[in-house]
ChimeraX commands (.cxc) that place a marker at each C-alpha (Angstrom):
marker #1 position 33.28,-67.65,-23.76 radius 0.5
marker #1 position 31.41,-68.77,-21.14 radius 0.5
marker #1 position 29.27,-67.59,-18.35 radius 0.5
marker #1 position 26.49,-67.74,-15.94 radius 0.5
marker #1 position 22.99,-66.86,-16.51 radius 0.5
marker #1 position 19.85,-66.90,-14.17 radius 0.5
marker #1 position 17.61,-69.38,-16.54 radius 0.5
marker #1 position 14.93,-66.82,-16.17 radius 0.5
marker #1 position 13.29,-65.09,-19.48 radius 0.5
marker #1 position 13.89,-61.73,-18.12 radius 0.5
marker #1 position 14.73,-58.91,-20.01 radius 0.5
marker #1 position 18.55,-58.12,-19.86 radius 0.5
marker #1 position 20.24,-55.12,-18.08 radius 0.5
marker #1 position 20.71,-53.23,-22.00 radius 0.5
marker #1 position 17.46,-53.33,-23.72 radius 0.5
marker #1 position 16.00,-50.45,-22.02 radius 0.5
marker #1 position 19.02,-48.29,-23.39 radius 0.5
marker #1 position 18.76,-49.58,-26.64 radius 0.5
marker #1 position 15.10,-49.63,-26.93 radius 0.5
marker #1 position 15.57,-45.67,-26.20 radius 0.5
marker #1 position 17.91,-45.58,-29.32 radius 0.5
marker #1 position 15.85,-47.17,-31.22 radius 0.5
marker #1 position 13.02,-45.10,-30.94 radius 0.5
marker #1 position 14.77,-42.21,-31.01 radius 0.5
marker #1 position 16.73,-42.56,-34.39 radius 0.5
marker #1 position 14.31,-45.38,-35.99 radius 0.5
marker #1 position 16.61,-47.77,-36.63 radius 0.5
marker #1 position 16.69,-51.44,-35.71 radius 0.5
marker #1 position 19.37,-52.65,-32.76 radius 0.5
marker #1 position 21.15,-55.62,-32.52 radius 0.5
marker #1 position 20.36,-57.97,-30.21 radius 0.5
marker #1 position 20.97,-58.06,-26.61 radius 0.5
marker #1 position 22.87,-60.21,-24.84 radius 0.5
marker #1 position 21.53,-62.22,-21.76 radius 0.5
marker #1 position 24.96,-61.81,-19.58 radius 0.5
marker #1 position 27.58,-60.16,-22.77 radius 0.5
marker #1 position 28.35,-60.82,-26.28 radius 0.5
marker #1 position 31.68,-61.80,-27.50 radius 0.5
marker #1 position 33.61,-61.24,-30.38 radius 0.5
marker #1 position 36.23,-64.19,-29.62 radius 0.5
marker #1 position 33.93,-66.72,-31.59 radius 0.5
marker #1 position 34.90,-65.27,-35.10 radius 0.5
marker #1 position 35.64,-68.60,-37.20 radius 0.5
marker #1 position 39.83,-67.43,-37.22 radius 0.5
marker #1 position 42.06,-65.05,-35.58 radius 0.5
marker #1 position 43.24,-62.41,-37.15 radius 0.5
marker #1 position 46.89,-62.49,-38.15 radius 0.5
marker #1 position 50.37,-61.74,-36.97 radius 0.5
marker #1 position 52.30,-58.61,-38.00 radius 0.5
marker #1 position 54.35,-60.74,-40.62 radius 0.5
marker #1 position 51.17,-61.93,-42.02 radius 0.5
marker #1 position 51.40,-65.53,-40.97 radius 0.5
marker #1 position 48.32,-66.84,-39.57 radius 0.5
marker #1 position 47.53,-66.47,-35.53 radius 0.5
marker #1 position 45.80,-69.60,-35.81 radius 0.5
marker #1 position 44.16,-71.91,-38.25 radius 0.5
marker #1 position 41.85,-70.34,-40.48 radius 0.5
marker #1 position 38.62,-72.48,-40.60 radius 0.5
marker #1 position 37.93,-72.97,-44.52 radius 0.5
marker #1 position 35.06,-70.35,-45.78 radius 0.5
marker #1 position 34.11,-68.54,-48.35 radius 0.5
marker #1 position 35.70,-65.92,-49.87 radius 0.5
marker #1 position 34.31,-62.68,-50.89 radius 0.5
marker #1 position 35.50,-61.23,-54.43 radius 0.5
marker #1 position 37.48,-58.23,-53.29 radius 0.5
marker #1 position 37.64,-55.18,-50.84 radius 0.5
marker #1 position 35.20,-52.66,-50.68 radius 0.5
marker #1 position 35.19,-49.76,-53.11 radius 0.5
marker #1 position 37.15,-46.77,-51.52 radius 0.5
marker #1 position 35.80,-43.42,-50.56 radius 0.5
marker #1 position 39.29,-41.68,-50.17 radius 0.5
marker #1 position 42.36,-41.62,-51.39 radius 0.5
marker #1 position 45.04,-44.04,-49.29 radius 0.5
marker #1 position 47.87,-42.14,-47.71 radius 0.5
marker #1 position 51.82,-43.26,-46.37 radius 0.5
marker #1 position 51.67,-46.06,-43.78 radius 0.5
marker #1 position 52.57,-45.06,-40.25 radius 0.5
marker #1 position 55.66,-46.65,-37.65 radius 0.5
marker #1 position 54.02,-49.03,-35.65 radius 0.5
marker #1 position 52.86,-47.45,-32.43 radius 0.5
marker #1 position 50.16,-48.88,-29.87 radius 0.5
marker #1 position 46.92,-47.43,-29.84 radius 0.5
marker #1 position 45.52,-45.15,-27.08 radius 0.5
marker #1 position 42.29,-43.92,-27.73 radius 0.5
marker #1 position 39.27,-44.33,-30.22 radius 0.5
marker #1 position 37.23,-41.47,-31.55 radius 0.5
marker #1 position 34.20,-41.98,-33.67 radius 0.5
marker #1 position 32.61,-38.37,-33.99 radius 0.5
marker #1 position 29.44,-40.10,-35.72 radius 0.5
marker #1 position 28.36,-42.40,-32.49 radius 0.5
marker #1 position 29.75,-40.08,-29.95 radius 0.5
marker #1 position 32.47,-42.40,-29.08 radius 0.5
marker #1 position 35.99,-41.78,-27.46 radius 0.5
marker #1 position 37.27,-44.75,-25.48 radius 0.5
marker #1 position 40.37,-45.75,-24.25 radius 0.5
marker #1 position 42.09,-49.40,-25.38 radius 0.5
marker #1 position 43.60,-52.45,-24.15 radius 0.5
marker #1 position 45.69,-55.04,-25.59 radius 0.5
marker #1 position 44.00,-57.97,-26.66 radius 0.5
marker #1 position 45.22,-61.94,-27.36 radius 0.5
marker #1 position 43.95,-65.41,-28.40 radius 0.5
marker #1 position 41.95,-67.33,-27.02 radius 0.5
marker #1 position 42.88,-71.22,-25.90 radius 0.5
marker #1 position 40.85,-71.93,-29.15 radius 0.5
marker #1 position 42.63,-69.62,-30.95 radius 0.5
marker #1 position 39.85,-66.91,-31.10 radius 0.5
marker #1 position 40.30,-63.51,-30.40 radius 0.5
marker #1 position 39.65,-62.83,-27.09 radius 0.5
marker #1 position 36.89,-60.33,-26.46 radius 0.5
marker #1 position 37.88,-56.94,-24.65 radius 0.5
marker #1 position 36.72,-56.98,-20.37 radius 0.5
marker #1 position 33.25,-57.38,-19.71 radius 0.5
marker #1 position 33.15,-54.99,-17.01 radius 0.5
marker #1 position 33.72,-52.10,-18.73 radius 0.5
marker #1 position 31.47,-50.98,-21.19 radius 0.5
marker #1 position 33.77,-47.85,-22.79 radius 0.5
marker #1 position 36.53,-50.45,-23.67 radius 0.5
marker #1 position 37.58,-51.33,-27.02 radius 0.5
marker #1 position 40.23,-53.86,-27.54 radius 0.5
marker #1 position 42.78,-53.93,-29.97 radius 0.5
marker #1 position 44.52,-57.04,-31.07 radius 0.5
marker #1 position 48.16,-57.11,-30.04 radius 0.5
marker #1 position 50.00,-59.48,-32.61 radius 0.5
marker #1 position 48.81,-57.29,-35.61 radius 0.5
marker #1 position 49.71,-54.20,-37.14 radius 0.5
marker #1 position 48.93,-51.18,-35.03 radius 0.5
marker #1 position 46.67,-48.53,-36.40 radius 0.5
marker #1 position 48.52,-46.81,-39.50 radius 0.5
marker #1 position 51.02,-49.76,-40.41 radius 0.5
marker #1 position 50.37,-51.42,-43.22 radius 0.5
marker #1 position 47.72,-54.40,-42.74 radius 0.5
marker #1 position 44.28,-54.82,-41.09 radius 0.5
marker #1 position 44.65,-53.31,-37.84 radius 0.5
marker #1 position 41.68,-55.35,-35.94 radius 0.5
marker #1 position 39.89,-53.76,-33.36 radius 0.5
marker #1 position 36.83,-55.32,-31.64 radius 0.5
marker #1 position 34.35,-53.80,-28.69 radius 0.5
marker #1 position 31.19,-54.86,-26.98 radius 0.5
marker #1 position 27.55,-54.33,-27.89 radius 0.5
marker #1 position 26.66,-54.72,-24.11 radius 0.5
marker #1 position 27.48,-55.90,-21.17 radius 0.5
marker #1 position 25.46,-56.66,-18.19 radius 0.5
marker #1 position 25.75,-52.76,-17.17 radius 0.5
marker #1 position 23.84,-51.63,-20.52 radius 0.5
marker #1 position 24.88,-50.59,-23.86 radius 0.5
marker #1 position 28.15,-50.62,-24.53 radius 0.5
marker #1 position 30.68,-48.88,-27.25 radius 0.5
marker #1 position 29.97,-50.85,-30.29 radius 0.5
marker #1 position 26.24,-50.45,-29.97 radius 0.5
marker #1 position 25.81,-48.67,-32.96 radius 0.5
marker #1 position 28.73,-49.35,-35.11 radius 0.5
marker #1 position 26.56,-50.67,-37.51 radius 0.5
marker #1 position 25.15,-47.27,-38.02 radius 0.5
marker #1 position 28.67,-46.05,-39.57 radius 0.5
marker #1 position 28.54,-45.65,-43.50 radius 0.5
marker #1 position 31.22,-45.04,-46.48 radius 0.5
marker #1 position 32.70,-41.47,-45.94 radius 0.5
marker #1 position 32.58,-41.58,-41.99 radius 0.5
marker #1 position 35.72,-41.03,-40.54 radius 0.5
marker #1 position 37.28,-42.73,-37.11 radius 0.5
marker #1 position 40.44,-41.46,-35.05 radius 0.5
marker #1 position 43.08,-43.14,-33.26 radius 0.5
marker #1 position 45.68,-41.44,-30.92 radius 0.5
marker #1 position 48.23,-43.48,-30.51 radius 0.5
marker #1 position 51.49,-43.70,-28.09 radius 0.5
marker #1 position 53.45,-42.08,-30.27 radius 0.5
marker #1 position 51.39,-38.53,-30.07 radius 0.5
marker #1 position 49.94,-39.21,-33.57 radius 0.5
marker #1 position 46.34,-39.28,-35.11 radius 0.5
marker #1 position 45.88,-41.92,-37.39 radius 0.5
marker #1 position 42.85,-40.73,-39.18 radius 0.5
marker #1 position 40.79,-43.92,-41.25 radius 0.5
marker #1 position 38.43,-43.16,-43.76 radius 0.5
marker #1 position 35.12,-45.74,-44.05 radius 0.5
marker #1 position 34.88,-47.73,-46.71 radius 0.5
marker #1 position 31.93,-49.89,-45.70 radius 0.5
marker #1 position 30.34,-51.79,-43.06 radius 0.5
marker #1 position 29.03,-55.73,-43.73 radius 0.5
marker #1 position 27.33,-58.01,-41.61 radius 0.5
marker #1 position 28.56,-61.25,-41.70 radius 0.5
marker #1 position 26.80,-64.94,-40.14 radius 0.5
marker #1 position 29.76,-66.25,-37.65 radius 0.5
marker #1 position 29.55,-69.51,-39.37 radius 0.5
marker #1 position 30.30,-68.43,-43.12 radius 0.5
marker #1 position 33.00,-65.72,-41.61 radius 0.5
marker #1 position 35.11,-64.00,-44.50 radius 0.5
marker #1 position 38.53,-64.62,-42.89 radius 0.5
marker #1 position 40.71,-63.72,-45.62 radius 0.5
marker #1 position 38.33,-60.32,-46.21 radius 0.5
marker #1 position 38.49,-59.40,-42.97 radius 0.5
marker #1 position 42.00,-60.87,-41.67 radius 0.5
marker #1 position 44.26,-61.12,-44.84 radius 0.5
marker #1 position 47.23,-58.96,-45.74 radius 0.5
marker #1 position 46.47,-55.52,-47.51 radius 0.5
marker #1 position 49.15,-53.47,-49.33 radius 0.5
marker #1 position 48.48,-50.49,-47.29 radius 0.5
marker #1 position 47.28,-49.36,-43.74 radius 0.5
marker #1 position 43.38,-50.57,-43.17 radius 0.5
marker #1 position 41.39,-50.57,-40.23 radius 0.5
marker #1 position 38.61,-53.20,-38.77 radius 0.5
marker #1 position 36.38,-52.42,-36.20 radius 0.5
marker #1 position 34.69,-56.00,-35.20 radius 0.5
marker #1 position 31.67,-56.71,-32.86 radius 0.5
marker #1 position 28.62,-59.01,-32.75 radius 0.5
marker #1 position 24.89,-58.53,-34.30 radius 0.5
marker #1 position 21.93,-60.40,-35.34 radius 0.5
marker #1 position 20.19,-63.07,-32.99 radius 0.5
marker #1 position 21.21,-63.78,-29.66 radius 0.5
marker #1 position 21.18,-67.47,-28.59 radius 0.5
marker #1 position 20.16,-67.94,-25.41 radius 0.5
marker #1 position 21.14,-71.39,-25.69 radius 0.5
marker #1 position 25.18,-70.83,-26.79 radius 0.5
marker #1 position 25.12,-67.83,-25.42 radius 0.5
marker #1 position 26.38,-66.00,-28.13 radius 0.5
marker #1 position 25.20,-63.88,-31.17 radius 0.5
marker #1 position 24.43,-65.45,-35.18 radius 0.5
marker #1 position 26.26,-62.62,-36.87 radius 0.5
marker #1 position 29.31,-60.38,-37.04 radius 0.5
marker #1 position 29.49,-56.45,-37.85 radius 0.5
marker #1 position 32.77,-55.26,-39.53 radius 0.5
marker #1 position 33.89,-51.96,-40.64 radius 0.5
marker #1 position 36.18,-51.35,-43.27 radius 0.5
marker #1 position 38.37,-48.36,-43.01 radius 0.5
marker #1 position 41.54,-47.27,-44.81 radius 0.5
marker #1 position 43.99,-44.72,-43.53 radius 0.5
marker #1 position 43.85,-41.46,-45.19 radius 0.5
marker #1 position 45.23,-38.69,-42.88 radius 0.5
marker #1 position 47.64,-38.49,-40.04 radius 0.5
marker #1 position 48.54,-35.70,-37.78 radius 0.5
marker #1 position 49.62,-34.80,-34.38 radius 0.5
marker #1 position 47.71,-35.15,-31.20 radius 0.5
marker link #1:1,2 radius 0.2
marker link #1:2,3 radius 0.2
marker link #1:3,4 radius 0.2
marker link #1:4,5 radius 0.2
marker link #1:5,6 radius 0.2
marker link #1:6,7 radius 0.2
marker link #1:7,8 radius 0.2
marker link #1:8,9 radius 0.2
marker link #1:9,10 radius 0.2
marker link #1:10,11 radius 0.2
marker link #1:11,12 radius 0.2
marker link #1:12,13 radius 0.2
marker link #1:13,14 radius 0.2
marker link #1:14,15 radius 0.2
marker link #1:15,16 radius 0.2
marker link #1:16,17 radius 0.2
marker link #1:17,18 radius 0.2
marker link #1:18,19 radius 0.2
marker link #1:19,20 radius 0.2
marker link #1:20,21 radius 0.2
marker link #1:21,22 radius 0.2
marker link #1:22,23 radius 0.2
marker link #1:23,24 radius 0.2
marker link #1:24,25 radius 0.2
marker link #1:25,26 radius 0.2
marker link #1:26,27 radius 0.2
marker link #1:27,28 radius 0.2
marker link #1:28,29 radius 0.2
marker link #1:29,30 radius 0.2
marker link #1:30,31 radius 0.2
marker link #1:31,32 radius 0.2
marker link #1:32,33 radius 0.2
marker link #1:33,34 radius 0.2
marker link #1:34,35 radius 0.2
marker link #1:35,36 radius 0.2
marker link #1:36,37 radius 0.2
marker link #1:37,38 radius 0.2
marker link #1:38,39 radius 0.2
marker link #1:39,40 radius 0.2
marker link #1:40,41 radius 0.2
marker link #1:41,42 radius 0.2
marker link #1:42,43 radius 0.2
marker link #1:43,44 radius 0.2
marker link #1:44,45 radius 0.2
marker link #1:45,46 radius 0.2
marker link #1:46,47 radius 0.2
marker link #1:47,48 radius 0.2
marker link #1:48,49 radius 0.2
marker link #1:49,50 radius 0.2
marker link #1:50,51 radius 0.2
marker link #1:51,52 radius 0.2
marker link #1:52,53 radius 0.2
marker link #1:53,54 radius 0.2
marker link #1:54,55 radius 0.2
marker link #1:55,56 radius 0.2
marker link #1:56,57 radius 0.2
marker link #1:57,58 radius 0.2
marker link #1:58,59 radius 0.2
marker link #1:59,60 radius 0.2
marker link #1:60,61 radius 0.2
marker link #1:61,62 radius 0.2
marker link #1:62,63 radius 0.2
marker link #1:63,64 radius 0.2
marker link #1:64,65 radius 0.2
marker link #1:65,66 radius 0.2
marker link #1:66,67 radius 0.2
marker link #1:67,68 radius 0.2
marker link #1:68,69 radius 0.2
marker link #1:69,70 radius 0.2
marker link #1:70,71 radius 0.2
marker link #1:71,72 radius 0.2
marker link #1:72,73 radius 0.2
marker link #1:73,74 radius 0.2
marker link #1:74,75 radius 0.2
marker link #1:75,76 radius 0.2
marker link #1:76,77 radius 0.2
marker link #1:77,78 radius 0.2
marker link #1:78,79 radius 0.2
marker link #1:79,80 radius 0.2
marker link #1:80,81 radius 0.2
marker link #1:81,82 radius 0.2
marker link #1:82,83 radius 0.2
marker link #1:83,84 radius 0.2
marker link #1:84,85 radius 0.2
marker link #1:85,86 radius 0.2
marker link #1:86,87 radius 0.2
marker link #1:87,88 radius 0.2
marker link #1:88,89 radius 0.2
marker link #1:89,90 radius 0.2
marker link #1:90,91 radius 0.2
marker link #1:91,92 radius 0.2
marker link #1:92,93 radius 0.2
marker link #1:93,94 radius 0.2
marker link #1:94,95 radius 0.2
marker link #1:95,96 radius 0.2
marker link #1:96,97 radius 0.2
marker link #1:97,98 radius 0.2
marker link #1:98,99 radius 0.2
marker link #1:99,100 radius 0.2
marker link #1:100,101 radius 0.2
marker link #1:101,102 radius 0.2
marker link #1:102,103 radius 0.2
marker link #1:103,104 radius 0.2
marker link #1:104,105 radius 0.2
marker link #1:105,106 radius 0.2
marker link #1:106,107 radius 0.2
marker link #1:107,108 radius 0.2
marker link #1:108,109 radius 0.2
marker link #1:109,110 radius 0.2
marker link #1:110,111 radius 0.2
marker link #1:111,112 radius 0.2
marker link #1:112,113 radius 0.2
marker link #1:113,114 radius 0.2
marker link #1:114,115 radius 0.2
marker link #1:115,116 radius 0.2
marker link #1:116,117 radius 0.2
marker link #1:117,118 radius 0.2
marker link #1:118,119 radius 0.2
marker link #1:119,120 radius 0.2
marker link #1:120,121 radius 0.2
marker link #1:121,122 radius 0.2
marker link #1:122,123 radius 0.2
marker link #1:123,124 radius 0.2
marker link #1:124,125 radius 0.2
marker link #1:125,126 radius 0.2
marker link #1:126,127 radius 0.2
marker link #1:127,128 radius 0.2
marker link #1:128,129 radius 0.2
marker link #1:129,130 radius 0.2
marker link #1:130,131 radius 0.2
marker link #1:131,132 radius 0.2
marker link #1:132,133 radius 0.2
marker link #1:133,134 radius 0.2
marker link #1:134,135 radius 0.2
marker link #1:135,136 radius 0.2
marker link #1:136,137 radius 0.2
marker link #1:137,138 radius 0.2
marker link #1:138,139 radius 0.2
marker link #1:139,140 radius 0.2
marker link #1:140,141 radius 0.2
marker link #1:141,142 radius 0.2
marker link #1:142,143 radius 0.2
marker link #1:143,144 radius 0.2
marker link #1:144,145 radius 0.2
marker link #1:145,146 radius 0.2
marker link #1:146,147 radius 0.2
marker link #1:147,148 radius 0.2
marker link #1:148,149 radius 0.2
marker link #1:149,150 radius 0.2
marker link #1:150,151 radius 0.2
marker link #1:151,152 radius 0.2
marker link #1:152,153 radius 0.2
marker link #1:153,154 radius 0.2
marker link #1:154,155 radius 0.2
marker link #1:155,156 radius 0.2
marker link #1:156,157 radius 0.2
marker link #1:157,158 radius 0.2
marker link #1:158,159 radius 0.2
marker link #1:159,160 radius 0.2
marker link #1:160,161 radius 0.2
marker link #1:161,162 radius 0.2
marker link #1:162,163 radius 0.2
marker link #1:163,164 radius 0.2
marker link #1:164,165 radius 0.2
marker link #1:165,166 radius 0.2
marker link #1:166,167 radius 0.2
marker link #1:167,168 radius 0.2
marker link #1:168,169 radius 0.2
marker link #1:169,170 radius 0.2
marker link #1:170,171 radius 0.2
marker link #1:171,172 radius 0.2
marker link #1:172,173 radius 0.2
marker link #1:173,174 radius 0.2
marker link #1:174,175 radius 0.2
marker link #1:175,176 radius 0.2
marker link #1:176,177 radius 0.2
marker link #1:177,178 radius 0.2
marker link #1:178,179 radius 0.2
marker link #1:179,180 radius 0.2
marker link #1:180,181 radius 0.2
marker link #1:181,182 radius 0.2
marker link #1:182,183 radius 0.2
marker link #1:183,184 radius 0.2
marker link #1:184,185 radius 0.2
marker link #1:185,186 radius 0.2
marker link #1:186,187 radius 0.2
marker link #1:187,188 radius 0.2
marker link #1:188,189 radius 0.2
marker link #1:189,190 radius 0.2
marker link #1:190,191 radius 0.2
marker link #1:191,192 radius 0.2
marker link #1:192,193 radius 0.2
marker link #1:193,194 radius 0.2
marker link #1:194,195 radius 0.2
marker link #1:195,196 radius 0.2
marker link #1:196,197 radius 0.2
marker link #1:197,198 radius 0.2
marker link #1:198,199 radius 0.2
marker link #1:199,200 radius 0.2
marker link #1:200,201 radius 0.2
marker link #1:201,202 radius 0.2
marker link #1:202,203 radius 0.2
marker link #1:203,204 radius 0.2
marker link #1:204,205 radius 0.2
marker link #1:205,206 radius 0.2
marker link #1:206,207 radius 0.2
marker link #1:207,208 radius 0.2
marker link #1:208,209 radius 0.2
marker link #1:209,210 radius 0.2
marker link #1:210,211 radius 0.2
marker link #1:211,212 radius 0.2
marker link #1:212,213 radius 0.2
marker link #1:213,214 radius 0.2
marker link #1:214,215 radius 0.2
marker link #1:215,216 radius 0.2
marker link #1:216,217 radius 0.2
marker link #1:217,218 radius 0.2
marker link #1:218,219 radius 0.2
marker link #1:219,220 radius 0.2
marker link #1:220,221 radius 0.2
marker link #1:221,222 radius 0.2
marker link #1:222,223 radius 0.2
marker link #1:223,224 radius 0.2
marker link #1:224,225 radius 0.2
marker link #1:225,226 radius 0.2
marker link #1:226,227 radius 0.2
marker link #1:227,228 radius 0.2
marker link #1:228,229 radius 0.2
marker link #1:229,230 radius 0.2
marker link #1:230,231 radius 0.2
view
């Protein structure tokens, strides 16, 4: 994606607030973007609802298998759009929006002006149906921290909530959360069919090039469904 920066060596709008996290829970950040990160420069898209691919997959490794589960799986869901996200770990509860391809045929990153905005991508299964529903959100954005800051912080066991249209709660367990280089991206881990209802919560990490203007590495959490219930 690109964008306009100032050619100056100054520190960016976010680092205060994340050097303040930092300190306060010892644990080391991800990287800060110079303008805002992007999550459209995964290697693939993620695909369709009928499992055939959104785009072509660029060829990479593949990972042996899933994570281990922490929970049980439960009954897939009727597809419904989702509404709102709720992480009670990171203190999160944001609202969505839709989210397509890129011209590339990357997924395009959520709004940059909003930094309590995740995106969830459009042509997959919704949150509950059977499949990876992929969801991605900012680290920052040239306002400060933003709603994926700490995602990385999640861990097996955690869980995260989705309302969704219908008036449901589709409640996702953690299964585990992997950093991946954007070069050597798992798309098949991350992207491929599953024979129940997952979750994948995307955004960027590692070093931040100032001279593409985008991050080295990928943070993805793995989630299955494993409760449901009404709003």
């Amino acid at each position: 994606m690109g964008q306009q920066t100032s050619g100056t060596e100054e520190r960016p709008a976010g680092d205060s607030g994340r050097s303040a996290l930092r300190w306060a829970m010892s644990l080391a950040a991800v990287g800060v973007f110079v303008m805002y990160q992007s999550v459209e420069t995964t290697p693939a898209a993620p695909r369709s609802a009928d499992n055939s691919p959104a785009a072509v997959a660029s060829a990479t490794p593949t990972p042996a298998a899933l994570p281990t589960r922490t929970a049980p799986a439960t009954h897939t869901m009727a597809r419904s759009k989702p509404v709102k996200l709720r992480i009670p770990q990171l203190f999160v509860e944001a609202p969505f929006t839709e989210l397509g391809l890129t011209p590339t045929g990357g997924l395009a990153a959520p709004p940059a002006d909003d930094r309590n905005l995740v995106g969830w991508y459009k042509d997959g299964p919704t949150p509950g149906e059977r499949g990876p529903a992929v969801v991605a959100g900012h680290v920052d954005t040239t306002k400060g921290p933003a709603v994926f800051l700490m995602l990385y912080v999640l861990r097996p066991g955690n869980p995260v909530e989705i309302t969704r249209a219908d008036g449901s709660v589709a409640v996702f367990t953690v299964d585990s959360v992997q950093t991946f280089a954007k070069n050597a991206f798992p798309d098949k881990l991350v992207y491929g069919d599953t024979p129940d209802a997952q979750l994948r919560l995307i955004t960027c990490a590692g070093e931040y090039n100032r001279a593409t203007h985008d991050y080295s590495d990928n943070v993805v959490v793995f989630a299955h469904l494993s409760a449901t219930r009404q709003a």
